[in-house]
TIBAFI-653036 format. One record per residue: residue in one letter; x, y, z of N, C-alpha, C in turn; residue number from 0. Coordinates in Angstrom, 2 decimals. Layout:
N
+---------+---------+---------+---------+---------+---------+---------+---------+---------+---------+-----+
| residuo |     n_u |     n_v |     n_w |    ca_u |    ca_v |    ca_w |     c_u |     c_v |     c_w | num |
+---------+---------+---------+---------+---------+---------+---------+---------+---------+---------+-----+
|       a |       X |       Y |       Z |       X |       Y |       Z |       X |       Y |       Z | NUM |
...
+---------+---------+---------+---------+---------+---------+---------+---------+---------+---------+-----+
END
This chain:
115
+---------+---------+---------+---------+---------+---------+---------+---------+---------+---------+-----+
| residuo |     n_u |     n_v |     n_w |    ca_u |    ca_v |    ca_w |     c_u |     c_v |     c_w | num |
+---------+---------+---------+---------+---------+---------+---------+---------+---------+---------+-----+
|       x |    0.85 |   -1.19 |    0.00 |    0.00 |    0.00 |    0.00 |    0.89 |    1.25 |    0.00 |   0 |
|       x |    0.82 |    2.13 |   -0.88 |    1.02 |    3.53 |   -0.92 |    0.79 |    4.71 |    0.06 |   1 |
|       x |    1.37 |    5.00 |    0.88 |    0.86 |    5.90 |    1.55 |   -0.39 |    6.57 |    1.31 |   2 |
|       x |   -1.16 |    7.04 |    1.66 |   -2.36 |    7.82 |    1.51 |   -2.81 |    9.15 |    2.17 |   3 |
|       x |   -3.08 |   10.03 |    1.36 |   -2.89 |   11.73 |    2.36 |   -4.04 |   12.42 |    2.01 |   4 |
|       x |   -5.41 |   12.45 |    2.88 |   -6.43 |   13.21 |    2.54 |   -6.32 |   14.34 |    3.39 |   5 |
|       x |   -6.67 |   15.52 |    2.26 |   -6.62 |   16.80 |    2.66 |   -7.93 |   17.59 |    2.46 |   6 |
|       x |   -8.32 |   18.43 |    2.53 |   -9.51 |   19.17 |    2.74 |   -9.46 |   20.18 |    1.50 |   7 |
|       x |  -10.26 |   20.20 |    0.53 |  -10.36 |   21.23 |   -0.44 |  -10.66 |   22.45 |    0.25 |   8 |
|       x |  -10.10 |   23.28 |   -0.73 |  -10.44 |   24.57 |   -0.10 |  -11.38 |   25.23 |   -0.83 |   9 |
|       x |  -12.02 |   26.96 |   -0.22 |  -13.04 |   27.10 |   -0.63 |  -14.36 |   26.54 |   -0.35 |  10 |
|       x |  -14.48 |   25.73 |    1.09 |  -15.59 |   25.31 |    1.72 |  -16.24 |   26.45 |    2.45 |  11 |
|       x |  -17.75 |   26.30 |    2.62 |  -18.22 |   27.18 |    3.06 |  -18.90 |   25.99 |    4.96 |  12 |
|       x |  -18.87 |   26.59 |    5.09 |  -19.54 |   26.21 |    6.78 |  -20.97 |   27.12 |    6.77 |  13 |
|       x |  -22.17 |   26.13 |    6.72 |  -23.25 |   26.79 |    7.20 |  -23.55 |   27.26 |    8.67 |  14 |
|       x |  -23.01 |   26.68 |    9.42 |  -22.95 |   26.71 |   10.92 |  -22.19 |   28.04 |   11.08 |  15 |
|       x |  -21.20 |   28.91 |   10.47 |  -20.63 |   29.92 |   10.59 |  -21.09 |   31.36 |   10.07 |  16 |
|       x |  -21.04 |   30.84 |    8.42 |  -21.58 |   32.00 |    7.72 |  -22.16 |   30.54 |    6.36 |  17 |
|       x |  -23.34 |   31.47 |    5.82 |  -23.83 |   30.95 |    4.46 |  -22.79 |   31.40 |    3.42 |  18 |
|       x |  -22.67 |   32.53 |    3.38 |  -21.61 |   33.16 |    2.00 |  -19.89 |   33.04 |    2.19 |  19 |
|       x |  -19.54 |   33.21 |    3.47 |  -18.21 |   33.08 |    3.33 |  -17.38 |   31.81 |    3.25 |  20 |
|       x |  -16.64 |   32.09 |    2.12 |  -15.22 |   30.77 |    1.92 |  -14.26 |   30.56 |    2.75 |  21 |
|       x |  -14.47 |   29.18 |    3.16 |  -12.88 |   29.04 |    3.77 |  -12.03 |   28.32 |    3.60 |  22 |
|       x |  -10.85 |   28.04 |    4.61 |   -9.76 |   26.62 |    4.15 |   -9.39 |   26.53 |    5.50 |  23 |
|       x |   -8.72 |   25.02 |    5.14 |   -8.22 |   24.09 |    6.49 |   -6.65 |   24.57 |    6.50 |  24 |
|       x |   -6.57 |   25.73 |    7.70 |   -5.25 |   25.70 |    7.30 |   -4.33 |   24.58 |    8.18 |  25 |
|       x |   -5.13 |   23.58 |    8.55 |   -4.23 |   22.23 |    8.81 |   -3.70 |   21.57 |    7.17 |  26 |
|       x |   -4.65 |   21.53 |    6.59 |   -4.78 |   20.96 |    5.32 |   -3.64 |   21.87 |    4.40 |  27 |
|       x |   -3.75 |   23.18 |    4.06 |   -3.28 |   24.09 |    4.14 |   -1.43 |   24.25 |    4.27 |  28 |
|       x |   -0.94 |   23.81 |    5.58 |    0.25 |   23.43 |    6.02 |    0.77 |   22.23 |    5.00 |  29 |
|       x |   -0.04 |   21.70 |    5.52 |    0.74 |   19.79 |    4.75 |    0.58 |   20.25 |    2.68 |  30 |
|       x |   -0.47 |   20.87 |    2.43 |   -0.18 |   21.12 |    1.06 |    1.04 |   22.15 |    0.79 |  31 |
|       x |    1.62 |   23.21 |    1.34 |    2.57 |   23.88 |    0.99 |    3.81 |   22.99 |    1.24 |  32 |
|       x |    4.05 |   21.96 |    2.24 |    4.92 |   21.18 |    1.93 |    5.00 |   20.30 |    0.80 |  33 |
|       x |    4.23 |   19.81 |    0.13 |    4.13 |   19.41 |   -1.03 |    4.07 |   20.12 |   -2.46 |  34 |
|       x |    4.14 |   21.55 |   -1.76 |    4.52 |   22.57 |   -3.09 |    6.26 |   22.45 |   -2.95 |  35 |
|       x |    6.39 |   22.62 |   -1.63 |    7.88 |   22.96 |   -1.39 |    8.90 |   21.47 |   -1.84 |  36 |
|       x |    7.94 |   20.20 |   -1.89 |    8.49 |   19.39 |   -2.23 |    8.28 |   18.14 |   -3.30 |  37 |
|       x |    7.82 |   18.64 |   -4.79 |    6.76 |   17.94 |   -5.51 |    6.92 |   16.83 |   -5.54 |  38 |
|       x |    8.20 |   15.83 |   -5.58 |    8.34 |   14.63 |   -5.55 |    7.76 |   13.97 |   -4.87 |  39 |
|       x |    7.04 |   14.63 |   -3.44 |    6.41 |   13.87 |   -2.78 |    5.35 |   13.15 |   -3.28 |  40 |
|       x |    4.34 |   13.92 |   -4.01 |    3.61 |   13.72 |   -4.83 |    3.47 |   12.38 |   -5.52 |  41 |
|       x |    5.21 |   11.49 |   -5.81 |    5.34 |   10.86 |   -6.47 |    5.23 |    9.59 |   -5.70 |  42 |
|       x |    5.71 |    9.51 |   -4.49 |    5.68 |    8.68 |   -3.28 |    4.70 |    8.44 |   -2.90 |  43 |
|       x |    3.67 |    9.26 |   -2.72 |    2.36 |    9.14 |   -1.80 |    0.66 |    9.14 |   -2.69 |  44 |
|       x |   -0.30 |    8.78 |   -2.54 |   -1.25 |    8.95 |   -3.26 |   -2.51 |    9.97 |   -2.13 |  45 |
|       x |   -2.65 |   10.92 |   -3.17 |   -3.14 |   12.39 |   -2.40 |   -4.55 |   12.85 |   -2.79 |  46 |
|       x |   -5.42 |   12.68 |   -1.70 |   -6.98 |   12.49 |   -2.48 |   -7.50 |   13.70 |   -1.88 |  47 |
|       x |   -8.17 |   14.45 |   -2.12 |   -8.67 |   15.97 |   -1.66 |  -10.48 |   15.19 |   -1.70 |  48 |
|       x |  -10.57 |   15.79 |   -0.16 |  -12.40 |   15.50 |    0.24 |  -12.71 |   16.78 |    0.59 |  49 |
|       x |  -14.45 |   16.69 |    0.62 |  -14.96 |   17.96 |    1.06 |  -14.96 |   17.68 |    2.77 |  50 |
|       x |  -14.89 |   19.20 |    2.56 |  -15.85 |   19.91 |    4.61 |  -16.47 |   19.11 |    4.91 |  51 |
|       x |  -17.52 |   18.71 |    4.49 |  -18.92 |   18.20 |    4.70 |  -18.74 |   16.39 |    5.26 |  52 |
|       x |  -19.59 |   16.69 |    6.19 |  -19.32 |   15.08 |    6.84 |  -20.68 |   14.52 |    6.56 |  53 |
|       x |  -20.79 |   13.12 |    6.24 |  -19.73 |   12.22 |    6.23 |  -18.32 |   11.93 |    4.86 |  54 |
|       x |  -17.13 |   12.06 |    5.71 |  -16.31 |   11.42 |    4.66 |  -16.12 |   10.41 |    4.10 |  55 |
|       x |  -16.74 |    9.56 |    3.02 |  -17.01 |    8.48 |    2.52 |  -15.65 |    7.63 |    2.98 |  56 |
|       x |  -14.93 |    8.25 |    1.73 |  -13.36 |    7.69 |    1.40 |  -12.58 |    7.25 |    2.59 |  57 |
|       x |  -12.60 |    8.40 |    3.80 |  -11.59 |    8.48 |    4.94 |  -12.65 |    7.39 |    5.85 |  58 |
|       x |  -13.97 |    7.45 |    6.11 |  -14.48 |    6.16 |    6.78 |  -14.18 |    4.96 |    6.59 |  59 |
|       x |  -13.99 |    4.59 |    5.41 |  -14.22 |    3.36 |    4.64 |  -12.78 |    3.07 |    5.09 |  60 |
|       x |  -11.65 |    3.56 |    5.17 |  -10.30 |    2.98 |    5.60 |   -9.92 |    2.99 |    7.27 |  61 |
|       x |  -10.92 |    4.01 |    7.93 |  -10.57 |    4.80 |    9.29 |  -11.13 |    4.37 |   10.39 |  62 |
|       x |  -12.88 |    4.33 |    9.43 |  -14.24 |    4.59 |   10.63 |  -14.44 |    5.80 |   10.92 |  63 |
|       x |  -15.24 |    5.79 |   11.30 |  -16.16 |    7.03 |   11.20 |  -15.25 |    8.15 |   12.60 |  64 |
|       x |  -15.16 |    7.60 |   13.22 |  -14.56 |    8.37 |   14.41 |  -12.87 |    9.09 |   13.85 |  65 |
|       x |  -13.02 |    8.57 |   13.09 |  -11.30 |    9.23 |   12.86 |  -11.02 |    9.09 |   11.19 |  66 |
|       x |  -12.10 |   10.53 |   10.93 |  -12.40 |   11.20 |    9.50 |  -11.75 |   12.93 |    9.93 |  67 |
|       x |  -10.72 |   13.52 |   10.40 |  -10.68 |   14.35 |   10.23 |   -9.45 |   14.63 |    9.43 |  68 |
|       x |   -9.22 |   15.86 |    9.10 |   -8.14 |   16.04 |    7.77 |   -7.55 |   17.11 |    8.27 |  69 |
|       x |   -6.46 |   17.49 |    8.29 |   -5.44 |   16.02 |    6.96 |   -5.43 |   14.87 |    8.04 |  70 |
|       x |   -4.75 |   13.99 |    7.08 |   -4.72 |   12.24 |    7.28 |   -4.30 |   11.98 |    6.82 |  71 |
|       x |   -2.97 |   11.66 |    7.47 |   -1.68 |   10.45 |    6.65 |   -2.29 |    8.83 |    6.85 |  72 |
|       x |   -1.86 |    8.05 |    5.93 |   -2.29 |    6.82 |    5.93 |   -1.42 |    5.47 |    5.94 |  73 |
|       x |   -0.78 |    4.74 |    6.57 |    0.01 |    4.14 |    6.25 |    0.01 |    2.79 |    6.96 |  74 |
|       x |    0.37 |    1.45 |    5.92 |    0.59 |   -0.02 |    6.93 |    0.98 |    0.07 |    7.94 |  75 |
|       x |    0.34 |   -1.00 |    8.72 |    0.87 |   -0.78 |   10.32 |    2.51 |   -1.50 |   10.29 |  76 |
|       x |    3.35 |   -1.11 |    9.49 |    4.47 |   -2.06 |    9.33 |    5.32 |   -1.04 |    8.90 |  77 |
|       x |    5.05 |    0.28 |    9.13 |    6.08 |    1.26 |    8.65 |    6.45 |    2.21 |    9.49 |  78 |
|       x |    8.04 |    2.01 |    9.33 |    8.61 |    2.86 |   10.29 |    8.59 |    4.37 |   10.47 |  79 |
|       x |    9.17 |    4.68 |   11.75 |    9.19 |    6.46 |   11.82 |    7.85 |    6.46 |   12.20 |  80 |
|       x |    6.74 |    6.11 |   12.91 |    5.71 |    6.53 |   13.06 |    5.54 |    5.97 |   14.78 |  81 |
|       x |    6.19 |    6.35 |   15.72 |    6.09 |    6.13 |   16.83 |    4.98 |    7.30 |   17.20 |  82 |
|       x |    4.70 |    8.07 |   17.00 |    2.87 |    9.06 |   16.90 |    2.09 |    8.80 |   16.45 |  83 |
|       x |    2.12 |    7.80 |   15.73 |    0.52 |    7.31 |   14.70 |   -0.36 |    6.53 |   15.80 |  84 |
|       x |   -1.58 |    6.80 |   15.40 |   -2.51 |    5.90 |   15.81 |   -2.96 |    4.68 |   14.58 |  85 |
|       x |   -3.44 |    3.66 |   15.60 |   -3.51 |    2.57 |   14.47 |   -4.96 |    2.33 |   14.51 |  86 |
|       x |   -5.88 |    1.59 |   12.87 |   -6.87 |    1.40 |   13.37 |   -7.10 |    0.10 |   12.14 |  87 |
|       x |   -7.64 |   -0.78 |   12.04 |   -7.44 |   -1.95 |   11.37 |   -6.29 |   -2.02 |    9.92 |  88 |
|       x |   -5.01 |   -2.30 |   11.52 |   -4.10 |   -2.63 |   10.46 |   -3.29 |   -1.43 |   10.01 |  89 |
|       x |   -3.85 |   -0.37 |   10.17 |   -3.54 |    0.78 |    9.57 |   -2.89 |    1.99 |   10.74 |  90 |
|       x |   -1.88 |    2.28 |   10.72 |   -1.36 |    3.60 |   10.98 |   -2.07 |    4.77 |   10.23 |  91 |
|       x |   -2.01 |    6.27 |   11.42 |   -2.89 |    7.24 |   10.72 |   -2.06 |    8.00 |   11.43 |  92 |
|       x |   -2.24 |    9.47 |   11.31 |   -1.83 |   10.85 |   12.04 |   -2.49 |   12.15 |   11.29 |  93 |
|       x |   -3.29 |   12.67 |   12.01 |   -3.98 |   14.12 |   11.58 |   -3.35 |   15.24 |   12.31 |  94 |
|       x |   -1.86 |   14.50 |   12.90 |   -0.99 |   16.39 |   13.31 |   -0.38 |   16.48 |   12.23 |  95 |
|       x |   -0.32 |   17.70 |   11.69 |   -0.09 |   18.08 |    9.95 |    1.72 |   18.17 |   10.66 |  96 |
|       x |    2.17 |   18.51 |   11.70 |    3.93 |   18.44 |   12.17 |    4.32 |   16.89 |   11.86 |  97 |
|       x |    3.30 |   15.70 |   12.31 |    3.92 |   14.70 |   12.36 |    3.74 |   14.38 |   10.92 |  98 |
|       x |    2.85 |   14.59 |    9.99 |    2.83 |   14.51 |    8.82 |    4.33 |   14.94 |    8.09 |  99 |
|       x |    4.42 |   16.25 |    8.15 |    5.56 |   16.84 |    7.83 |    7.04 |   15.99 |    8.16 | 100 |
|       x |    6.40 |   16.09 |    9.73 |    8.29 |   15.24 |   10.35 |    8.35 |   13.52 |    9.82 | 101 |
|       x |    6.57 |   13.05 |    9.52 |    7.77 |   11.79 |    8.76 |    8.09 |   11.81 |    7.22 | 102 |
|       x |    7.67 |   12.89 |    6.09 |    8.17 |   13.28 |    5.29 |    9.06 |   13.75 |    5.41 | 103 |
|       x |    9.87 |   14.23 |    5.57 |   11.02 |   14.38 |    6.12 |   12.33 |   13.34 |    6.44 | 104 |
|       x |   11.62 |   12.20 |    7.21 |   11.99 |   11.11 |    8.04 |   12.45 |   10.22 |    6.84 | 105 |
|       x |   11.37 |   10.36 |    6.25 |   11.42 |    8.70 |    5.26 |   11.50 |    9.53 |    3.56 | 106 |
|       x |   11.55 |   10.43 |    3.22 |   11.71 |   10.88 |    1.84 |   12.97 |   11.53 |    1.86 | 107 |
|       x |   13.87 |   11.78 |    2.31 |   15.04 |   12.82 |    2.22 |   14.74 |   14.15 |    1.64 | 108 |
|       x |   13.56 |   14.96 |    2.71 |   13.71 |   16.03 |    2.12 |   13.51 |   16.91 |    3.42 | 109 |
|       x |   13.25 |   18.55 |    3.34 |   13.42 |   19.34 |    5.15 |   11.95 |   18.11 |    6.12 | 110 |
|       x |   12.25 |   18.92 |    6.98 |   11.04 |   18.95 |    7.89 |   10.94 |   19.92 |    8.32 | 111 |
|       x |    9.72 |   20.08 |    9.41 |    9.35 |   21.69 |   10.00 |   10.70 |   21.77 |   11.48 | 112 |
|       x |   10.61 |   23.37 |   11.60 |   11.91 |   23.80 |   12.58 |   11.05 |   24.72 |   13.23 | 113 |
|       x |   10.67 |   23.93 |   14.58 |    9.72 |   24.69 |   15.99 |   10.37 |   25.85 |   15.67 | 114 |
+---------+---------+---------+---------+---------+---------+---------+---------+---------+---------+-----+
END
């Protein structure tokens, strides 16, 4: 399995906030400018963009329902550098966009984030 990285499109609106105004995940947000800063990643990982709106089909169907929030790294429970992941059938996960970053970093040879 390919790593897997769902991120949050941007340009969602929240009815609960405002009807007209746009927004973005700037969790989602973070982890995509590292992947500007580093396109190869791109090449390593398979990167699926979901909406705001719950339920997340895609991220349930691998996660469960309890642990659909984004971003979301995805990875076999058999891969290293992930002493922060949570596991959930079989599967390693992490929605801190740092630990995202720090195991890109870890396992691609490229920066990571500097507190």
């Amino acid at each position: 399995m390919k790593p897997k990285l769902f991120l949050l499109r941007p340009n969602f609106r929240d009815q609960k906030v405002s009807k007209s105004q746009l927004f973005y995940c700037p969790h989602s947000a973070m982890v995509e400018g590292v992947l500007m800063y580093y396109p190869q990643l791109k090449d390593q990982i398979d990167v699926e963009y979901v909406s705001f709106e719950r339920p997340r089909t895609t991220v349930i169907e691998l996660l469960g329902e309890k642990n659909q929030l984004c971003p979301v790294l995805i990875l076999p429970s058999n891969t290293p550098n992930t002493e922060k992941f949570n596991e959930f059938n079989n599967l390693l996960f992490t929605n801190d966009k740092f630990e995202i970053a720090s195991y890109f970093g870890k396992t691609y040879n490229c920066g990571t984030w500097h507190p």
